[in-house]
PyMOL CGO cylinders between C-alpha atoms (Angstrom):
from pymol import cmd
from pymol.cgo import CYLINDER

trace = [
    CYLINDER, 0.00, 0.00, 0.00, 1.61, 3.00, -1.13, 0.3, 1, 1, 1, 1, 1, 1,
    CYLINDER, 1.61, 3.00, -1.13, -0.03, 5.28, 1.56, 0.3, 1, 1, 1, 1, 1, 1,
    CYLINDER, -0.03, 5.28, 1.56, 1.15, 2.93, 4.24, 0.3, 1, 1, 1, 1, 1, 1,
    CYLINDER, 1.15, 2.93, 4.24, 4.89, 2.41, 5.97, 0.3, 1, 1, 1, 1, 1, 1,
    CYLINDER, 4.89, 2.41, 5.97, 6.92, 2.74, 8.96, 0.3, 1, 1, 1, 1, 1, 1,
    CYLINDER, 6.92, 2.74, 8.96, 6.97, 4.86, 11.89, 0.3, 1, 1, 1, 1, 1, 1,
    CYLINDER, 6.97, 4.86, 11.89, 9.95, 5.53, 13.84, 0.3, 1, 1, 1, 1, 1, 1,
    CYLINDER, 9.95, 5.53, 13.84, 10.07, 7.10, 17.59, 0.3, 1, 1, 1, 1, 1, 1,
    CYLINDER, 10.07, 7.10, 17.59, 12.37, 8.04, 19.96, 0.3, 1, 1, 1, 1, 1, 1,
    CYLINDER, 12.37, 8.04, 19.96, 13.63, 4.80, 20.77, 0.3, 1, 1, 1, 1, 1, 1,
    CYLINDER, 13.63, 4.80, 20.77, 16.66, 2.94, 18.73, 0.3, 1, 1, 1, 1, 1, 1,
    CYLINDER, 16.66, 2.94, 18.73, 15.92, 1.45, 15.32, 0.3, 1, 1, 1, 1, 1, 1,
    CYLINDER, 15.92, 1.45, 15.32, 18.69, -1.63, 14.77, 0.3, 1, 1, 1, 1, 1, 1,
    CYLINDER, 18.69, -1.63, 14.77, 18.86, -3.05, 11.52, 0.3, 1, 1, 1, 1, 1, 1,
    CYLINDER, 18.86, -3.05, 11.52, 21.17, -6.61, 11.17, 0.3, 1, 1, 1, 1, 1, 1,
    CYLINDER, 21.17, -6.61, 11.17, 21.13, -6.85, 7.40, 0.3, 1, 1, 1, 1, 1, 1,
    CYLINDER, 21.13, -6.85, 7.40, 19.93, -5.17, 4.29, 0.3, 1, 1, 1, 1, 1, 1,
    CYLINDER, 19.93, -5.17, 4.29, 17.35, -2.54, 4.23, 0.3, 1, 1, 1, 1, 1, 1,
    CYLINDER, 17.35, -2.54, 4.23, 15.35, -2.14, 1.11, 0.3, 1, 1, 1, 1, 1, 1,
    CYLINDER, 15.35, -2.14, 1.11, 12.29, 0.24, 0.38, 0.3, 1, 1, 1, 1, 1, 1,
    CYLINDER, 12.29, 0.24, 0.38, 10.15, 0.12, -2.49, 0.3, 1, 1, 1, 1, 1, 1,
    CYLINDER, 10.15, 0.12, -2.49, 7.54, 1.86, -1.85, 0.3, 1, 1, 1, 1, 1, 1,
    CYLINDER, 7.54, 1.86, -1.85, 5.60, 3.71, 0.82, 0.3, 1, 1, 1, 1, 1, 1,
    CYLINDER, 5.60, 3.71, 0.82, 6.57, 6.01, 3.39, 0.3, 1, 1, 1, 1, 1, 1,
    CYLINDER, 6.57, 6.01, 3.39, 9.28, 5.20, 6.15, 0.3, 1, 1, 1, 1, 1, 1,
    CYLINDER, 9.28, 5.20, 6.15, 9.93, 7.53, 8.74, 0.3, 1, 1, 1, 1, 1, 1,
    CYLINDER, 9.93, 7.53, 8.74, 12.61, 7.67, 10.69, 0.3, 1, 1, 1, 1, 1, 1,
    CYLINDER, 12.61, 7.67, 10.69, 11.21, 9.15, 13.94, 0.3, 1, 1, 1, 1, 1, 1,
    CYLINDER, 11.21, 9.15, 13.94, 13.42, 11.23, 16.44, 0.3, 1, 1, 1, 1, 1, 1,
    CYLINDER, 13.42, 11.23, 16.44, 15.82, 7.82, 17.69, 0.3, 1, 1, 1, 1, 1, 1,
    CYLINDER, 15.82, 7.82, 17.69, 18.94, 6.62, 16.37, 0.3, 1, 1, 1, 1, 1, 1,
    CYLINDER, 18.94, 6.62, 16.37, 18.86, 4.56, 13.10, 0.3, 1, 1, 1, 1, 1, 1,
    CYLINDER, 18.86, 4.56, 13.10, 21.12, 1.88, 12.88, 0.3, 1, 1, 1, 1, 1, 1,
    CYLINDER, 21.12, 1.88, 12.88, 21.40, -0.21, 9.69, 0.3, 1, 1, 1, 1, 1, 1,
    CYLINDER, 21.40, -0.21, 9.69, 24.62, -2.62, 9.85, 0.3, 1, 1, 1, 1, 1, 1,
    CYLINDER, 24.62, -2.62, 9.85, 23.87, -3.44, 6.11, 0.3, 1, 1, 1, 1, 1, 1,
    CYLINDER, 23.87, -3.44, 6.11, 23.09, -2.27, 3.09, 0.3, 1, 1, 1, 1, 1, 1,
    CYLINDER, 23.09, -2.27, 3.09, 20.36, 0.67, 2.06, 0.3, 1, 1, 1, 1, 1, 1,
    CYLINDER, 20.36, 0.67, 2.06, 18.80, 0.75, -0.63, 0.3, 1, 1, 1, 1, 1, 1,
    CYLINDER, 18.80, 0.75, -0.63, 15.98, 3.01, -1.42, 0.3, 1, 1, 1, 1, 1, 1,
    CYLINDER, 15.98, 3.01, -1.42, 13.72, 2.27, -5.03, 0.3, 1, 1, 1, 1, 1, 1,
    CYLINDER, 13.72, 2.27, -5.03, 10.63, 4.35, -4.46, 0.3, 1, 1, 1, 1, 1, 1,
    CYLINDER, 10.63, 4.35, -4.46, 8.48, 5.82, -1.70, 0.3, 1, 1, 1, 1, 1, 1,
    CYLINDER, 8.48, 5.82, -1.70, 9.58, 8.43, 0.66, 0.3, 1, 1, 1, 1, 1, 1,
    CYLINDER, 9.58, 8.43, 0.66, 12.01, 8.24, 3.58, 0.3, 1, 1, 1, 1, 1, 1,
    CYLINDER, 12.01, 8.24, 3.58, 12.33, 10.18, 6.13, 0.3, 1, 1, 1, 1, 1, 1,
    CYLINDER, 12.33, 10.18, 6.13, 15.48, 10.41, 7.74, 0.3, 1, 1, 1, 1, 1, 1,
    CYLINDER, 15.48, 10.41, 7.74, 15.83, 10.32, 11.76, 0.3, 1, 1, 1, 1, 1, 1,
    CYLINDER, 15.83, 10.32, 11.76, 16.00, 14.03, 13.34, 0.3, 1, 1, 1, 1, 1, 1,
    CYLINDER, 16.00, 14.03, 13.34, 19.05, 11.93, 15.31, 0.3, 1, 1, 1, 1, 1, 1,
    CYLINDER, 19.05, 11.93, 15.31, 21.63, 9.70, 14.04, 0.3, 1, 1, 1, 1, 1, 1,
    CYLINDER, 21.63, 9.70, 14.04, 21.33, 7.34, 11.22, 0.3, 1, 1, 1, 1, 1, 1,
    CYLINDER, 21.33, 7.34, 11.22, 24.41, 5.07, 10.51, 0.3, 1, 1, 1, 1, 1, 1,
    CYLINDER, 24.41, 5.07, 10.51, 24.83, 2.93, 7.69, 0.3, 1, 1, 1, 1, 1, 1,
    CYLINDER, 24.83, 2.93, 7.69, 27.64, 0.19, 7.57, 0.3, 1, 1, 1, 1, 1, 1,
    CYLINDER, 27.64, 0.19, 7.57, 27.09, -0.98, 3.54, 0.3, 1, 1, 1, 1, 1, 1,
    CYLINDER, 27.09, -0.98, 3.54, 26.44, 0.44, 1.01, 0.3, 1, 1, 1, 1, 1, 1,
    CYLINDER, 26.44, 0.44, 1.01, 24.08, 3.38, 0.32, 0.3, 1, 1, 1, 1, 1, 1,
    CYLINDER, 24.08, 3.38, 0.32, 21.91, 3.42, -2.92, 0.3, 1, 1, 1, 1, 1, 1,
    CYLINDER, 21.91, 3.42, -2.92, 19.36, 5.84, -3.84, 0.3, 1, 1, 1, 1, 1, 1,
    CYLINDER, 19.36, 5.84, -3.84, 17.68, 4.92, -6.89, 0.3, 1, 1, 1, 1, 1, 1,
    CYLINDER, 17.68, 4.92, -6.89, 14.23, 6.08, -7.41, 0.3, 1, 1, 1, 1, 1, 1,
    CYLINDER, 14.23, 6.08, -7.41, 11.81, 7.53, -4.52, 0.3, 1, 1, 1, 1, 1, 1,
    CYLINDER, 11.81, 7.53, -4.52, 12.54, 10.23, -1.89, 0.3, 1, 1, 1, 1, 1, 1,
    CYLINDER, 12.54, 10.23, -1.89, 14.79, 10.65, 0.73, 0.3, 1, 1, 1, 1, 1, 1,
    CYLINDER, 14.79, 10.65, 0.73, 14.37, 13.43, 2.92, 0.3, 1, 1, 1, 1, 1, 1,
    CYLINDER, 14.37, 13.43, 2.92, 17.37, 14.27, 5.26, 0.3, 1, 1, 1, 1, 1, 1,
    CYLINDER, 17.37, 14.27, 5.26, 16.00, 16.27, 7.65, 0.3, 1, 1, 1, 1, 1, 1,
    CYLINDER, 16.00, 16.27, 7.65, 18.14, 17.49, 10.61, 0.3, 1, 1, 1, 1, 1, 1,
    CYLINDER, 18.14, 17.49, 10.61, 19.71, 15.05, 12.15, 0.3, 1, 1, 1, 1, 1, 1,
    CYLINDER, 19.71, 15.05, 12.15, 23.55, 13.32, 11.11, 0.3, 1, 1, 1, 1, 1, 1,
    CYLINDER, 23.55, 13.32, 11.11, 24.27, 10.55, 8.59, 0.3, 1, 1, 1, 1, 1, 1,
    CYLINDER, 24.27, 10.55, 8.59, 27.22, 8.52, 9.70, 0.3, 1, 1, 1, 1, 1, 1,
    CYLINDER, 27.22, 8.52, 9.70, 29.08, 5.92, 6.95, 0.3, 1, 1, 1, 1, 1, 1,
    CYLINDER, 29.08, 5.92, 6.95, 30.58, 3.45, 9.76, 0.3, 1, 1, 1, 1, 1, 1,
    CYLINDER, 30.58, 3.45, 9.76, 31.69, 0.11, 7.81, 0.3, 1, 1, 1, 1, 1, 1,
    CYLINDER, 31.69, 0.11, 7.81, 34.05, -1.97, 10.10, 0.3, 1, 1, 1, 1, 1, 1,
    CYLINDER, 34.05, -1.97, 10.10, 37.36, -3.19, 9.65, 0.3, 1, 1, 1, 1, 1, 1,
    CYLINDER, 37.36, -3.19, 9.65, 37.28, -5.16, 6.19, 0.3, 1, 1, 1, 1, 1, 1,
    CYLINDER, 37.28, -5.16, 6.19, 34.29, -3.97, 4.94, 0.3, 1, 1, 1, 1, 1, 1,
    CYLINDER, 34.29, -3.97, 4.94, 35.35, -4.26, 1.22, 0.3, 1, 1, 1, 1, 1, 1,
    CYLINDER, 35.35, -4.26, 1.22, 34.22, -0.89, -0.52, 0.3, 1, 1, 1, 1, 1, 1,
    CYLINDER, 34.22, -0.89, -0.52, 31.24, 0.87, 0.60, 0.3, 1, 1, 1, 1, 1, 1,
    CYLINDER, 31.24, 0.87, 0.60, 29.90, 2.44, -2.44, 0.3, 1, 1, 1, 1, 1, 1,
    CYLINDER, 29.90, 2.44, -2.44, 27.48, 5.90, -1.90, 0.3, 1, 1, 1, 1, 1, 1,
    CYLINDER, 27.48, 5.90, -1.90, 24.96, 5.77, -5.32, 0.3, 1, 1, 1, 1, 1, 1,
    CYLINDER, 24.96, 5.77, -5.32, 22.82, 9.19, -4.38, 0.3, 1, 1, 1, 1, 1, 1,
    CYLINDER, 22.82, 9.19, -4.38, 22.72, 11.38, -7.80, 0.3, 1, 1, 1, 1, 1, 1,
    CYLINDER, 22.72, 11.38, -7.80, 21.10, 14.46, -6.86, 0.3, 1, 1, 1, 1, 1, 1,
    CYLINDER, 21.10, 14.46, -6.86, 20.60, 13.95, -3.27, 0.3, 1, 1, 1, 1, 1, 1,
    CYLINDER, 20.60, 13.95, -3.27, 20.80, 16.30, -0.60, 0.3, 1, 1, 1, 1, 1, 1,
    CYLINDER, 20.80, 16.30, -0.60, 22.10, 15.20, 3.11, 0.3, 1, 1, 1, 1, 1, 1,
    CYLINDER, 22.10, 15.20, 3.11, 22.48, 17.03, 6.45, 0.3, 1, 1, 1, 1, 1, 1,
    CYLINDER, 22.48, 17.03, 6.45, 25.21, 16.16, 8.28, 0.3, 1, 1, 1, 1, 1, 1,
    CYLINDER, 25.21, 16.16, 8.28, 27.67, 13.48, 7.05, 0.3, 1, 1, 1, 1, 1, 1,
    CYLINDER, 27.67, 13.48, 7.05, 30.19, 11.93, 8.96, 0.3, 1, 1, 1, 1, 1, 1,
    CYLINDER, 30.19, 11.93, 8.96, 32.52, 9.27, 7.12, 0.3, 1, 1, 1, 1, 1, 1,
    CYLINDER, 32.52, 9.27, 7.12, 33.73, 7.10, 9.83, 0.3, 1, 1, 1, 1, 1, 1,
    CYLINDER, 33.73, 7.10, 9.83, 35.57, 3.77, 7.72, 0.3, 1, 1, 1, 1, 1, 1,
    CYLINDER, 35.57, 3.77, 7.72, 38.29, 3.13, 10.99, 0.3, 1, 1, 1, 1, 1, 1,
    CYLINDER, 38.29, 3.13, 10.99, 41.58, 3.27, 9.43, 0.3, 1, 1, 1, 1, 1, 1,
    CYLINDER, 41.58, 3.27, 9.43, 43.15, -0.47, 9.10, 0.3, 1, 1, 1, 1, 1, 1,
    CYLINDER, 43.15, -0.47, 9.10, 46.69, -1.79, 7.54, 0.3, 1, 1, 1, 1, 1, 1,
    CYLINDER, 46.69, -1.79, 7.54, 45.87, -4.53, 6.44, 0.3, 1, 1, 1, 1, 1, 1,
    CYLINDER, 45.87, -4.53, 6.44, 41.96, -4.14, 5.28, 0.3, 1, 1, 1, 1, 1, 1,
    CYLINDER, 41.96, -4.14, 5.28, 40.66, -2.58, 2.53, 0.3, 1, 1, 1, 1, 1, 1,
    CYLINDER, 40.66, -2.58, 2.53, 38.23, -0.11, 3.90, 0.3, 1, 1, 1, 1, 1, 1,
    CYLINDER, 38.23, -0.11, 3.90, 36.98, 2.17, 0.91, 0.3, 1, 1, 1, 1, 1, 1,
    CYLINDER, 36.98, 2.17, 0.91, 34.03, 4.14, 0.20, 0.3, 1, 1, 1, 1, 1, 1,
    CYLINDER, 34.03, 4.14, 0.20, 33.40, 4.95, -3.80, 0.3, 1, 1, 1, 1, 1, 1,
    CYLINDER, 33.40, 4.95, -3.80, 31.20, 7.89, -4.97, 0.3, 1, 1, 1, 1, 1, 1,
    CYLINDER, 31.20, 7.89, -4.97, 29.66, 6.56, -7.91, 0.3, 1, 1, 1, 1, 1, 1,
    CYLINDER, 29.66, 6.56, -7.91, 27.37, 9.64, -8.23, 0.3, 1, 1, 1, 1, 1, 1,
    CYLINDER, 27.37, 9.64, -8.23, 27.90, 13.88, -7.16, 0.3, 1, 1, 1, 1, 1, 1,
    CYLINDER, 27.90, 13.88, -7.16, 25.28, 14.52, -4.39, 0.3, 1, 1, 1, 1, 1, 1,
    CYLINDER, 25.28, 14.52, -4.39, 24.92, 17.98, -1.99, 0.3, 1, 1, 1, 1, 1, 1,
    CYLINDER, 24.92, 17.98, -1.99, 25.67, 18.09, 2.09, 0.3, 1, 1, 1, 1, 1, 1,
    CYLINDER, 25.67, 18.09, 2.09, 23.66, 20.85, 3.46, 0.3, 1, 1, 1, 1, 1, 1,
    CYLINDER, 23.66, 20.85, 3.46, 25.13, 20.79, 6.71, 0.3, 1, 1, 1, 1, 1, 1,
    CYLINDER, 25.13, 20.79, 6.71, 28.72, 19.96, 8.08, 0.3, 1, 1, 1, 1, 1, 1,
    CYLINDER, 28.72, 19.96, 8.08, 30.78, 17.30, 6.56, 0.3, 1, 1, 1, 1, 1, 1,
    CYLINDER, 30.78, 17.30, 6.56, 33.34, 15.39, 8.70, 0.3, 1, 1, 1, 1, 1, 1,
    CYLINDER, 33.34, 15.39, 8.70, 36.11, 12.76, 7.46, 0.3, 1, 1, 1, 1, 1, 1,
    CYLINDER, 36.11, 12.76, 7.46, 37.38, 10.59, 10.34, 0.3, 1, 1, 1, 1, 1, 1,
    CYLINDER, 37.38, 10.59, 10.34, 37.94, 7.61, 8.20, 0.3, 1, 1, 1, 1, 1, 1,
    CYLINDER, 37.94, 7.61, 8.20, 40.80, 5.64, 7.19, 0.3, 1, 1, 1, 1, 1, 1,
    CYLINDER, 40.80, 5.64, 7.19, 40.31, 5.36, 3.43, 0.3, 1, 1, 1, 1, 1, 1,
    CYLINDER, 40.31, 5.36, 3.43, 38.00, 7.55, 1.60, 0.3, 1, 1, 1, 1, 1, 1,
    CYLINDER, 38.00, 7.55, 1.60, 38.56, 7.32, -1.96, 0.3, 1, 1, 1, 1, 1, 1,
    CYLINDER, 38.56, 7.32, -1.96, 36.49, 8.31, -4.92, 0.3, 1, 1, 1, 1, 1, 1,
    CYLINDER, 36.49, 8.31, -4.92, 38.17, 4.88, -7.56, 0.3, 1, 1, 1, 1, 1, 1,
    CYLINDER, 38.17, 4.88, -7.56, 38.23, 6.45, -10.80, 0.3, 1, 1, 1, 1, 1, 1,
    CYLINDER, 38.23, 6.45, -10.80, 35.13, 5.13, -13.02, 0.3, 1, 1, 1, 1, 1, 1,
    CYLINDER, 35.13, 5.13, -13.02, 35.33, 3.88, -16.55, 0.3, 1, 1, 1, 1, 1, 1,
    CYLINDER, 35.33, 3.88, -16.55, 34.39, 6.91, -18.14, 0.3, 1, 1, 1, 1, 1, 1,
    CYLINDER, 34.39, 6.91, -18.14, 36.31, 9.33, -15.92, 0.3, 1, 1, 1, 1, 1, 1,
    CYLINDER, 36.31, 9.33, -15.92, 33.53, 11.04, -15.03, 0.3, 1, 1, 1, 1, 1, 1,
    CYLINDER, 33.53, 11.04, -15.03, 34.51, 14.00, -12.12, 0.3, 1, 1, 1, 1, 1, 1,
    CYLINDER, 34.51, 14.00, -12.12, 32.69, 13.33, -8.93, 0.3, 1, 1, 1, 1, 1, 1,
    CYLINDER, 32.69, 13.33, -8.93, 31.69, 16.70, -6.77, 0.3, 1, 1, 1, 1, 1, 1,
    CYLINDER, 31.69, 16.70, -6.77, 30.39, 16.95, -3.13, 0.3, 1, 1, 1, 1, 1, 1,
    CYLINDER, 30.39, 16.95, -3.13, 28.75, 20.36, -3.07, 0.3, 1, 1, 1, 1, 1, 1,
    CYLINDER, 28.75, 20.36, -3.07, 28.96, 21.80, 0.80, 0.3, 1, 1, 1, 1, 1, 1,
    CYLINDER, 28.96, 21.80, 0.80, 26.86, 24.30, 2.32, 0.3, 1, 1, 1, 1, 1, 1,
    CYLINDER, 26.86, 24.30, 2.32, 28.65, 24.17, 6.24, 0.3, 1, 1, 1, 1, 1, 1,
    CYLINDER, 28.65, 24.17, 6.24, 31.85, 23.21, 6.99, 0.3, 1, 1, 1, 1, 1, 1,
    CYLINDER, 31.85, 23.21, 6.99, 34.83, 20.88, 6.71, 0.3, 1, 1, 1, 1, 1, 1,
    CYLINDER, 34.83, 20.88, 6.71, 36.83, 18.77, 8.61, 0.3, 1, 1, 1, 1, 1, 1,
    CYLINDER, 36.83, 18.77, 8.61, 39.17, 16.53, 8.36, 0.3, 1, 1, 1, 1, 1, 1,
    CYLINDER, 39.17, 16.53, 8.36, 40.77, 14.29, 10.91, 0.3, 1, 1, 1, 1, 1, 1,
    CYLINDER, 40.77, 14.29, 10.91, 41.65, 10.74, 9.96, 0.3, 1, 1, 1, 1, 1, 1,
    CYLINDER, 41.65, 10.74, 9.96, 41.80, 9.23, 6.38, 0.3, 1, 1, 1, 1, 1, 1,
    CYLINDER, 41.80, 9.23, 6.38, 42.99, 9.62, 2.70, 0.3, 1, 1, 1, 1, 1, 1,
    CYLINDER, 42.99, 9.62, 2.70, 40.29, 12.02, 0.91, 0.3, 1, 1, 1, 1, 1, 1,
    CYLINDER, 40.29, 12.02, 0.91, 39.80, 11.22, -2.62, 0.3, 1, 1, 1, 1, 1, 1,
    CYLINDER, 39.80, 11.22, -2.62, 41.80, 11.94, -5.84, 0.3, 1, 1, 1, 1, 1, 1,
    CYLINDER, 41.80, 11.94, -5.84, 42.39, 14.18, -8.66, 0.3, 1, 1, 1, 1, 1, 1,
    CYLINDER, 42.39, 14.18, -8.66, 38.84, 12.80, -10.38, 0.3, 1, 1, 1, 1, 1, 1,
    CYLINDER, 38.84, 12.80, -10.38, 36.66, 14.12, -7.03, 0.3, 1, 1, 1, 1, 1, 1,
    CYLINDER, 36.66, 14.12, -7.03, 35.72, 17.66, -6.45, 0.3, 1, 1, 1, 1, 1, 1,
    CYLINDER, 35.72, 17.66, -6.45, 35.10, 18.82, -2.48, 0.3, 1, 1, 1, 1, 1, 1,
    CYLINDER, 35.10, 18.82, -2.48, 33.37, 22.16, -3.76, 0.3, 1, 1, 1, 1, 1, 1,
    CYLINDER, 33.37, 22.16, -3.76, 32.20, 25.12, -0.87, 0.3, 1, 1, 1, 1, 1, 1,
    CYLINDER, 32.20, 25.12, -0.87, 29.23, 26.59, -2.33, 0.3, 1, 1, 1, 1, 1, 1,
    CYLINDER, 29.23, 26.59, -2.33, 27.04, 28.10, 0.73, 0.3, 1, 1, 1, 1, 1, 1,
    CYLINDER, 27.04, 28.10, 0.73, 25.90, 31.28, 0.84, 0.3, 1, 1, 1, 1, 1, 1,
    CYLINDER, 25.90, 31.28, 0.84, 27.32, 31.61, 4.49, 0.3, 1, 1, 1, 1, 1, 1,
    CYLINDER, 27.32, 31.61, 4.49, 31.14, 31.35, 6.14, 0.3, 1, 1, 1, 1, 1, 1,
    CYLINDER, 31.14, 31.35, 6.14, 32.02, 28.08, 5.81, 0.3, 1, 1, 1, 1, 1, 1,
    CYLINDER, 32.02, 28.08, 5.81, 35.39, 26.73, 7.44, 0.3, 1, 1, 1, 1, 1, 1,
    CYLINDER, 35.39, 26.73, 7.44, 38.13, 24.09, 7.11, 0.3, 1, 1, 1, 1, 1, 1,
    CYLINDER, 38.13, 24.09, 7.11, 40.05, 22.36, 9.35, 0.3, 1, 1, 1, 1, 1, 1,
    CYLINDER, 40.05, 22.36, 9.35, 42.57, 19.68, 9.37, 0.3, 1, 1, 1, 1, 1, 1,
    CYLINDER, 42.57, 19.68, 9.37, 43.67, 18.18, 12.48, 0.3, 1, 1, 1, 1, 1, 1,
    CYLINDER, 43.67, 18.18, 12.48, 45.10, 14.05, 12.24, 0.3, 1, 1, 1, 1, 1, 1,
    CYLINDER, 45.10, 14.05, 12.24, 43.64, 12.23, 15.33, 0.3, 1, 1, 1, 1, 1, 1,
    CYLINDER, 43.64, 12.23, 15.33, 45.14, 8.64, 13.76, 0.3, 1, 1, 1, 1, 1, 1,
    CYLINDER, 45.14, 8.64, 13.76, 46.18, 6.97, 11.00, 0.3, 1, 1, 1, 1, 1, 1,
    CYLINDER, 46.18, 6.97, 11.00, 46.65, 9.51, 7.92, 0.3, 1, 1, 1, 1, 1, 1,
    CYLINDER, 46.65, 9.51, 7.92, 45.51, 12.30, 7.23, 0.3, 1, 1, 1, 1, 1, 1,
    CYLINDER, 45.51, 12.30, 7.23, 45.57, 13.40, 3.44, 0.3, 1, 1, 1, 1, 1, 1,
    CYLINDER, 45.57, 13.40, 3.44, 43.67, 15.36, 1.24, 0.3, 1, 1, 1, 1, 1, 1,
    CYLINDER, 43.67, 15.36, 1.24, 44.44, 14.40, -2.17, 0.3, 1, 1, 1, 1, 1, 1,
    CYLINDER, 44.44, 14.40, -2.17, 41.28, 15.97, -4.40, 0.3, 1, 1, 1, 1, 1, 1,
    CYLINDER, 41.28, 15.97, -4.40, 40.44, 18.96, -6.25, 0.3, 1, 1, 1, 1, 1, 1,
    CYLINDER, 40.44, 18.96, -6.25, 39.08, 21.86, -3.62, 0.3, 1, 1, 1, 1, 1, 1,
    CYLINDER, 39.08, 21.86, -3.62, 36.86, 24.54, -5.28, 0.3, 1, 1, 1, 1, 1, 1,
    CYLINDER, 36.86, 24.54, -5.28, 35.58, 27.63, -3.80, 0.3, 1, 1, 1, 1, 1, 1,
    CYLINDER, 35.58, 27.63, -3.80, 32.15, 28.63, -5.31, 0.3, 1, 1, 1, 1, 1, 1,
    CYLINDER, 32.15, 28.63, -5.31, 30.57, 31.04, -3.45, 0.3, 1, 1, 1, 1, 1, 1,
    CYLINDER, 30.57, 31.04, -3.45, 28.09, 33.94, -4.30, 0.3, 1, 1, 1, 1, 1, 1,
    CYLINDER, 28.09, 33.94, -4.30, 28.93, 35.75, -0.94, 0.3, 1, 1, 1, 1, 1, 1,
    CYLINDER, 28.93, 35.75, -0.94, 31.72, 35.22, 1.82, 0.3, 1, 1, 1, 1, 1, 1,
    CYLINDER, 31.72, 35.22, 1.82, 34.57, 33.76, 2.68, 0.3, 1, 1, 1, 1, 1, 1,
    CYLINDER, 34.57, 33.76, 2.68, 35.60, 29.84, 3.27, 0.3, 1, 1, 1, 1, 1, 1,
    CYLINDER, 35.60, 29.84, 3.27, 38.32, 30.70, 6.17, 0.3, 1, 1, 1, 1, 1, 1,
    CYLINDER, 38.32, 30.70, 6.17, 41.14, 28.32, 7.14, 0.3, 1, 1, 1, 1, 1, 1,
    CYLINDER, 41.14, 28.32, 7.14, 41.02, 28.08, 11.14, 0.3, 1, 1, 1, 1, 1, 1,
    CYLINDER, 41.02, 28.08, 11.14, 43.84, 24.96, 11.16, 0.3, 1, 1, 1, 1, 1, 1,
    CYLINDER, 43.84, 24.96, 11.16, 46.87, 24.11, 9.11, 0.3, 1, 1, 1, 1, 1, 1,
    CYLINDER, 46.87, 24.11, 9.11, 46.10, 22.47, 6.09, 0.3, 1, 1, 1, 1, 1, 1,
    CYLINDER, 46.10, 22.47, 6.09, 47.71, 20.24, 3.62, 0.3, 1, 1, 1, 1, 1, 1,
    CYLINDER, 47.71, 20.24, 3.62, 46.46, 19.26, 0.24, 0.3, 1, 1, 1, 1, 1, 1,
    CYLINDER, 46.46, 19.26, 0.24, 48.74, 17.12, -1.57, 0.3, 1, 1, 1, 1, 1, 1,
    CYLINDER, 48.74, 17.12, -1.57, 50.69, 16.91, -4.83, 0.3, 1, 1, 1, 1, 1, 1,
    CYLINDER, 50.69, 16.91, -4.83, 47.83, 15.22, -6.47, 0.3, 1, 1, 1, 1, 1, 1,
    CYLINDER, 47.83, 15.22, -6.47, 45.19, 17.41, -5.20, 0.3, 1, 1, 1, 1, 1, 1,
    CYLINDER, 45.19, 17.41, -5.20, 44.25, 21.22, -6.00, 0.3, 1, 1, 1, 1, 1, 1,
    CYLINDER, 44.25, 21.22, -6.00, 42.87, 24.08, -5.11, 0.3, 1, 1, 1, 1, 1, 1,
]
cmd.load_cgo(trace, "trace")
């Protein structure tokens, strides 16, 4: 029934495996959302959790609506968790918080196979986020309205744009907790009024621009 759904609350959502919606309406309530699998979202509407809502797969938006709300999306795969891949063309998040824990001797990778928006802040604390360059060497841009920072984790390549384009101050810092900490994409600056303003030292390096 496509008038009917889910209805979250205030108390914790866990989700052991795969999430899938095709249809309907799911909301998300005001309690953390826990999916320790896959999400994939077809058709229908979903309403994101005005709290946390982590995902440990894979994240694919296909068809339908997803509405972020307010609240913080967090990409948490554990240690060996292959590549996480991120499919949202078009798609506007709150807060995101990449989280992948940096690990030696796992592969722990998240792939942007489509540009999407974050209207809030955007936090990397991960250790491997890399946009893998596609077949068709198509550029890959995360637009960002709030601001940036960077703590753990090797942030994309020369195919991946991290591009400020709110209307407010927006700031970057970069301050390694763990791990690495290296910023290796294209930065852009694309503003129609003030200033993104450095508040820590940052490094961007040789493969990366600004």
């Amino acid at each position: 029934d496509p008038g009917a759904g889910f209805a979250g609350s205030s108390f914790t959502l866990t989700v052991n495996g795969p999430f899938s919606q095709a249809g309907g309406t799911y909301n998300g309530g005001t309690g953390t959302n826990d999916f320790n699998g896959s999400v994939t979202i077809s058709g229908g509407t979903f309403n994101a959790t005005s709290s946390t809502m982590s995902v440990a797969g894979s994240f694919n938006v296909t068809s339908g609506d997803f509405v972020p709300g307010t609240g913080l999306l967090i990409f948490d795969g554990g240690n060996g968790a292959g590549t996480i891949v991120v499919n949202a063309a078009g798609e506007t998040f709150n807060n995101v918080t990449f989280a992948t824990p940096f690990c030696s001797s796992c592969l722990n990778r998240v792939t942007l196979t489509s540009s999407f928006t974050v209207a809030g802040n955007l936090v990397i604390n991960a250790g491997e986020f890399d946009e893998l360059v596609q077949a068709d060497g198509t550029m890959r841009t995360i637009s960002l309205l709030w601001n940036f920072t960077h703590t753990m984790g090797v942030f994309g390549n020369s195919t991946f744009n991290l591009e400020f384009s709110g209307g407010a101050s927006q700031t970057i810092s970069q301050v390694q907790t763990a791990g690495v900490t290296t910023f290796s994409s294209q930065m852009r600056v694309n503003k129609s009024a003030n200033f993104v303003t450095l508040v820590t030292n940052f490094t961007i390096s040789s493969t990366g621009s600004l």
